[in-house]
C-alpha positions as CSV (number, residue, x, y, z in Angstrom):
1,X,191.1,77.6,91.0
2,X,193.9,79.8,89.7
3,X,195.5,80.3,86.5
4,X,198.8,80.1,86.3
5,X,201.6,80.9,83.9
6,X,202.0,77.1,83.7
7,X,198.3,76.6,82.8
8,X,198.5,79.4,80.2
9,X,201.9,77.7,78.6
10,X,199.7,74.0,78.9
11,X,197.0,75.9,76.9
12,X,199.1,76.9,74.4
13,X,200.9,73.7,73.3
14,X,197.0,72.2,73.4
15,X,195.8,75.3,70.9
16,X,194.2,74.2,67.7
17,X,192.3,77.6,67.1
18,X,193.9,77.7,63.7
19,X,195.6,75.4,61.2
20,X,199.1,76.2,62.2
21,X,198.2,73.7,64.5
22,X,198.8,71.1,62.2
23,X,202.1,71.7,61.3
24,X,203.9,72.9,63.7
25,X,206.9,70.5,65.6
26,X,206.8,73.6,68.7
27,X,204.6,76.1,70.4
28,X,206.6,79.4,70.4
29,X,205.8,81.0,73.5
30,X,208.5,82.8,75.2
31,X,212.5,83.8,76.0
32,X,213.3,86.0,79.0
33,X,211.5,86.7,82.0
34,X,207.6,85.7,82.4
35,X,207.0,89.0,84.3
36,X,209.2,91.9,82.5
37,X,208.6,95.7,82.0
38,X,209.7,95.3,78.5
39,X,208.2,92.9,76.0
40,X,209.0,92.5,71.8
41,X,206.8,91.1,69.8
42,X,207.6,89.6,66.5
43,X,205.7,88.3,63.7
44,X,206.0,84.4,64.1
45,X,208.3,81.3,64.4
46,X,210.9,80.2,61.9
47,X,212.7,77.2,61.0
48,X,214.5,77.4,64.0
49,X,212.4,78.6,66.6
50,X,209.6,76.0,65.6
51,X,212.5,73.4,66.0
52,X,213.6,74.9,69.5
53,X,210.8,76.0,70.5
54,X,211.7,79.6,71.4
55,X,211.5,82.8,69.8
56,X,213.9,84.7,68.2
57,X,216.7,81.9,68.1
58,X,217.8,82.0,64.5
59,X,220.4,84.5,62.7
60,X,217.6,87.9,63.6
61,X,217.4,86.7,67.6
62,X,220.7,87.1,67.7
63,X,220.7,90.4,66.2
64,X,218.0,91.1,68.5
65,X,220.3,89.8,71.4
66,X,223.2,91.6,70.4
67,X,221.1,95.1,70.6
68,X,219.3,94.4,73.8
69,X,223.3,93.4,75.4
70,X,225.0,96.2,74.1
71,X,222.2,98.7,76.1
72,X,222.7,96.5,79.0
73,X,219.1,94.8,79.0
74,X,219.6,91.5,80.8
75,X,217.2,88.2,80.2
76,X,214.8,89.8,83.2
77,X,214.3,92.8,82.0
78,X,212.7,91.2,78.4
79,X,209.5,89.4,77.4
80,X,210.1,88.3,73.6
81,X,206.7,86.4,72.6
82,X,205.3,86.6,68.7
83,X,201.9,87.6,67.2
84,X,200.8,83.9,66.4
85,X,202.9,80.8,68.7
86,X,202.9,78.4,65.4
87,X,205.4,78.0,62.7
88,X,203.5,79.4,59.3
89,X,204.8,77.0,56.0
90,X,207.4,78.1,54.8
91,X,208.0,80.7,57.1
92,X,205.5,83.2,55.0
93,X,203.9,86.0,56.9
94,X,200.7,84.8,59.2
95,X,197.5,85.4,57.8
96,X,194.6,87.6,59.5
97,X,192.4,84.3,60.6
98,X,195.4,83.3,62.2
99,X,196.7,86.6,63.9
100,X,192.8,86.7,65.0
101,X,192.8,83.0,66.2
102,X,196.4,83.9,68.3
103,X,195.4,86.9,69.8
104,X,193.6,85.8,72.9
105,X,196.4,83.8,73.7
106,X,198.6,87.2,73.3
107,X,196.5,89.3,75.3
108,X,196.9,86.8,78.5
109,X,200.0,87.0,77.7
110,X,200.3,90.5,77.9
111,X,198.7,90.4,81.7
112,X,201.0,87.7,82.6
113,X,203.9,90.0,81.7
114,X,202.7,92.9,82.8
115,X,204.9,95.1,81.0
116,X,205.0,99.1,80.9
117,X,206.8,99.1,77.7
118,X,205.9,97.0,74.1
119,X,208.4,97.0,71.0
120,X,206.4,95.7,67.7
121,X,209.0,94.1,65.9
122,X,208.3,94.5,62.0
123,X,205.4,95.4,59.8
124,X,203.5,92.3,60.5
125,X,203.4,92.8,64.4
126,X,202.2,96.5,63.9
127,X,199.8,95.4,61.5
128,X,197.8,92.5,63.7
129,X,198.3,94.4,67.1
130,X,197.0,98.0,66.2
131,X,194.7,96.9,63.3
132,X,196.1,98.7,61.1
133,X,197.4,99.5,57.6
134,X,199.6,101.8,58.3
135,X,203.2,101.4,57.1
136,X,205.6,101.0,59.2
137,X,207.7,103.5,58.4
138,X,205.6,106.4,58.8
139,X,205.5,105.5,63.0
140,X,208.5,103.2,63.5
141,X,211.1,105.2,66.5
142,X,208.0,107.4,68.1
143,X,206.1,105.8,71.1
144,X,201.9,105.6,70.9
145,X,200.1,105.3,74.4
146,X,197.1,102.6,74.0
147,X,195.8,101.2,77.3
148,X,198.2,102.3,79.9
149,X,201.6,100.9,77.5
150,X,203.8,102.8,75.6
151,X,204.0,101.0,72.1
152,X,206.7,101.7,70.1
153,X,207.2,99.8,66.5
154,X,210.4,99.2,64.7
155,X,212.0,97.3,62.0
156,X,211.9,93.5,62.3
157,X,215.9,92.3,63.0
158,X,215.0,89.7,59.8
159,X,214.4,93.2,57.7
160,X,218.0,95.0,58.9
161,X,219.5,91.4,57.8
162,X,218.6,91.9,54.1
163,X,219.0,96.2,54.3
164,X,221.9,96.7,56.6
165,X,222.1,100.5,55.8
166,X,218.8,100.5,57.8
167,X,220.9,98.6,61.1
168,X,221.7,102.3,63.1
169,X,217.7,102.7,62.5
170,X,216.7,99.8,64.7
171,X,219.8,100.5,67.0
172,X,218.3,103.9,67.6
173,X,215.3,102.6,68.6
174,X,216.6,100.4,71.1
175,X,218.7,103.1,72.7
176,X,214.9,105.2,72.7
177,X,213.2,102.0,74.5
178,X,216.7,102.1,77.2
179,X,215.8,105.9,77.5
180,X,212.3,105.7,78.0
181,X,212.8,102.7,80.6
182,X,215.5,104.8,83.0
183,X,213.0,107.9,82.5
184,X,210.1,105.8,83.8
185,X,212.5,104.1,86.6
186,X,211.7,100.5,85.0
187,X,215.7,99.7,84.7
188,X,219.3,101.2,86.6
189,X,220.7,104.0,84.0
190,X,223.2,102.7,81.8
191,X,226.6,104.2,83.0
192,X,228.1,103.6,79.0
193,X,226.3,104.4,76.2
194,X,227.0,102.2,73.1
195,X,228.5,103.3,70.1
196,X,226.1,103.1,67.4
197,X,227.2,101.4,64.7
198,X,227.9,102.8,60.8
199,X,225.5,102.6,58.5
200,X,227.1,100.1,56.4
201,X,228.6,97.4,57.4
């Protein structure tokens, strides 16, 4: 019998590989397009996403939206998905056990998806999905090749909200992601290319 993206979803609202489980109001386990040749990956649900049930819905997703419109990305060209599907209390950053626990559920994920190109959104995401402890700011804007994807990490939108002088950082990074896409021939070339916005708001 096949296994289907509907199967996988069903799996993942019936997941009690970790205690997340036990408080969460929502699996988290997508926005955009099942199959996509780009996919972000956060760190894990909020408030509002465990409410909604969505990632990337509160005040950062729509930083995050506002990037991915203004370089012309449309809702099929994006698989946004998280390192752990459940809410952690208080919205503090996922522990190891629990990355560990989610990421089997992640990696069938990733072959549902099927994408050429994966931003890691924040310290927490490159953490968990390269195993390491590297800081993020020593990689963040340069692209590593690991098992046939291009993985480039980046600031987490959350972060730009409390240091907006960083904002034209992650806007860069985006624009790299757009470049790297028409290169491959994953996405139409963008005719207008945005205006990057000042440092300071």
């Amino acid at each position: 019998m096949s296994y289907a993206w509907a199967d996988f979803v069903e799996e993942c609202k019936q997941c009690k590989a970790c205690p997340l489980c036990e408080t969460r109001n929502n699996v988290v386990v997508i926005r955009g397009s099942v199959r996509a040749p780009l996919m972000l990956i956060g760190e894990g649900p909020g408030a509002n996403e465990d409410l909604q049930g969505l990632p990337f819905v509160g005040q950062a997703g729509k930083l995050l939206d506002l990037l991915l419109s203004a370089y012309g990305f449309s809702g099929d060209d994006y698989h946004i998905c998280n390192i752990v599907k459940c809410r952690p209390p208080e919205n503090r950053v996922p522990t190891a056990e629990e990355a560990k626990a989610c990421m089997p559920l992640l990696a069938k994920q990733i072959r549902f998806g099927r994408p050429k190109i994966i931003v890691l959104l924040g310290k927490t995401a490159y953490k968990y999905f390269m195993s390491t402890e590297e800081a993020i700011g020593k990689v963040r804007g340069r692209f590593i090749e690991k098992n046939d994807f291009l993985i480039l990490p980046t600031f987490h939108p959350a972060y730009i909200l409390r240091n907006n002088n960083e904002r034209i950082t992650l806007w860069r990074d985006i624009g790299l992601v757009r470049e790297k896409m028409e290169e491959l021939g994953l996405i139409a070339p963008l005719s207008d290319i945005p205006m990057m916005p000042k440092g300071r708001a």
